[in-house]
Structures are given as C-alpha cells and as structure tokens.
C-alpha positions in Angstrom: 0.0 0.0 0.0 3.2 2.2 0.3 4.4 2.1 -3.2 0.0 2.8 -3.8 0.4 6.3 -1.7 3.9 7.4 -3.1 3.5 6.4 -6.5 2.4 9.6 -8.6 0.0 8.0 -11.2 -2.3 7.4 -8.3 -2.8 11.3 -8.4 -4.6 13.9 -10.4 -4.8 17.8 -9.8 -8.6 18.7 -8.3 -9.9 22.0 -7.5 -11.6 20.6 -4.3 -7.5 19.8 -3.1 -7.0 23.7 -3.2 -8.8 25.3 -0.3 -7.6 22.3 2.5 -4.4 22.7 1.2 -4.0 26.1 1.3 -5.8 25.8 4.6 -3.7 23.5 6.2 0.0 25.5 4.5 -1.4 28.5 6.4 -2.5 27.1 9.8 1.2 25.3 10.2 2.6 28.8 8.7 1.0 30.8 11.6 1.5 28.1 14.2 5.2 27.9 13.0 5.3 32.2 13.7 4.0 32.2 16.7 6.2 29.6 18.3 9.5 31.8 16.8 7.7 34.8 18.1 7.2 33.7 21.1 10.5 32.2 21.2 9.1 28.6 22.2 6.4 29.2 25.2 4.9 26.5 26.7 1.6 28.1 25.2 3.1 28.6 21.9 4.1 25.2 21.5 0.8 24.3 22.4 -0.4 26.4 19.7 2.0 24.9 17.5 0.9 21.1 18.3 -2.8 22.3 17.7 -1.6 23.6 14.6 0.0 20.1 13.5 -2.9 18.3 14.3 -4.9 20.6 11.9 -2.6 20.5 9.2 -2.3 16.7 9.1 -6.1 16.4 9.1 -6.6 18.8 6.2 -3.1 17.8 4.5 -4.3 14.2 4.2 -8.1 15.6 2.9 -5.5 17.0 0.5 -4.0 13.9 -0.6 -7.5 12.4 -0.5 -9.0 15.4 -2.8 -5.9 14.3 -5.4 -5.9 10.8 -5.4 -7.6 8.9 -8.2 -7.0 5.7 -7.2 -9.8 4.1 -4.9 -7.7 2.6 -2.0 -5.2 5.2 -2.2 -8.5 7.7 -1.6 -9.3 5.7 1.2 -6.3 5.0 3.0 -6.0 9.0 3.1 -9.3 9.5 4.1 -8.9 7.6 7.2 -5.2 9.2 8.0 -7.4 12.3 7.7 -9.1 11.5 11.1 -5.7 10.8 12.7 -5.3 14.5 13.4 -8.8 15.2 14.8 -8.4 13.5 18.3 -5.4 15.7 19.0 -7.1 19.2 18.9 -9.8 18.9 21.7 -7.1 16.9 24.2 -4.6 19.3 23.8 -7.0 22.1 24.2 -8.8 20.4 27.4 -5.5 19.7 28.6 -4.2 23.5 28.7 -8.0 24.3 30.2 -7.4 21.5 33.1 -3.9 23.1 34.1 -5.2 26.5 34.3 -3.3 27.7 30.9 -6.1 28.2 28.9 -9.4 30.1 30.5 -12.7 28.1 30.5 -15.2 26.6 32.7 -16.1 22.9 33.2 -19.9 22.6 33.4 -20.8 19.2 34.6 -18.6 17.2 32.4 -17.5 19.1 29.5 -15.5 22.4 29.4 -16.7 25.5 27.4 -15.0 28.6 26.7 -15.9 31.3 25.9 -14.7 33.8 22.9 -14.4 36.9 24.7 -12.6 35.3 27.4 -9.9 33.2 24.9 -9.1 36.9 23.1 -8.6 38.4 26.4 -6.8 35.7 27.2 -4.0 35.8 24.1 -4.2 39.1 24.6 -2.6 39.5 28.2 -0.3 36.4 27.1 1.2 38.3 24.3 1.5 41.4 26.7 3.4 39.1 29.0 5.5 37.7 26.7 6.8 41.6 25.2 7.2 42.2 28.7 8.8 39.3 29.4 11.5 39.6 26.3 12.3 43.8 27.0 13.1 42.7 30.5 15.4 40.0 29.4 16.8 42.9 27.0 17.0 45.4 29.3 19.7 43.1 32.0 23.3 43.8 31.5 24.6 40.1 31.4 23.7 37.8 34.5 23.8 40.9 37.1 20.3 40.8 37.7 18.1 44.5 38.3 20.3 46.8 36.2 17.9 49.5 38.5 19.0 48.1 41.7 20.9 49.9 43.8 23.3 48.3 46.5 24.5 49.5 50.1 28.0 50.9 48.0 26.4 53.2 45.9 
C-alpha cells in the first residue's frame, strides 16, 4: 500500500484539493510564527501542536481530494481522522492546568470567545514584557535599577 500512496500515477490535480491545502499550508505557517515569536512558550508550542494536528487532518483531505486511485482515496481519508483527536485533548488539557481560561460545566468544558481573546491578549503582553526585560539586563547581574548599600 506504500508504493500505492507514493506512486504519482495514483494522483490527479482537483480544484476541491485547493482550499484544504492552502488551509492547512497556512495554519502550520501561523502556528510555526508564533512559536519563533514567542520564542518557544509553553503556550506557543501548544499552539504549534494544535496547529499540526490541523494541518495533518486537512493535508491528508488534500492527498484524498488528489488521489484517483480508490484505495489510495481511502487510505488518506482515514489518515485524515488521525489529526482530529489531537485538537480537543490538547486544548482540554491547557484548560485542566489553568493555561487556557474556561469553565467545566458538569462534564464538558466550554470557553468562551471573549474570554480566549482576552486571554491571548494578556499572554502576548506578557511575553513583550517578558522579552524587554530580558533585554533590558546587563549580562547575568540581575536589576540593572538596583541599587546596593556601596552606591
């Protein structure tokens, strides 16, 4: 079934491969940004494994979208769901550790969209703040503002 999925004759340009393709190029793009801008977060590689997870499930509709060959279709259009369980866990695991605002009503969470935006908001505010401190320290000497008993 290998040589099936990497031989070339077993694909065929479609219009309906554009959109999840393009789709899936830009979620990894912006997932792959963030995670450089952010200069490797905990929250940004969460981001970035969300991202994956997205672009494997649309990348294989991709390969699904191009394939003409029946079993080659298929085998693709069950990788596709190999990406899908991988979204909501790593979402309801930031939410569990407190990383990731939302409230659990009975057993599910739910989140709320005002409450994410605020959220990424104050986390990107952190993070500047976080990078013009480091910026800001001569070396390892700590406060550059502090003041000892000396001076």
């Amino acid at each position: 079934m290998i040589a099936a999925l990497l031989h070339f004759t077993n694909y065929q340009f479609s219009f309906y491969a554009g959109p999840t393709l393009l789709t899936a190029v830009g979620v990894l793009l912006l997932a792959l940004i963030v995670v450089a801008g952010e200069q490797f977060s905990f929250v940004s590689v969460s981001f970035l494994l969300v991202g994956m997870s997205i672009a494997l499930w649309l990348g294989a509709f991709t390969a699904m979208y191009l394939a003409i060959d029946e079993p080659v279709a298929l085998w693709w259009s069950r990788a596709a769901y190999l990406g899908v369980p991988f979204i909501p866990i790593t979402i309801y695991q930031l939410a569990q550790q407190g990383l990731l605002p939302g409230l659990k009503v009975g057993g599910p969470w739910r989140f709320s969209e005002q409450m994410l935006e605020s959220w990424a908001a104050d986390q990107v505010a952190v993070e500047r703040l976080r990078a013009e401190d480091q910026q800001s320290r001569p070396g390892r000497s700590g406060n550059p503002h502090r003041t000892t008993a000396k001076e």
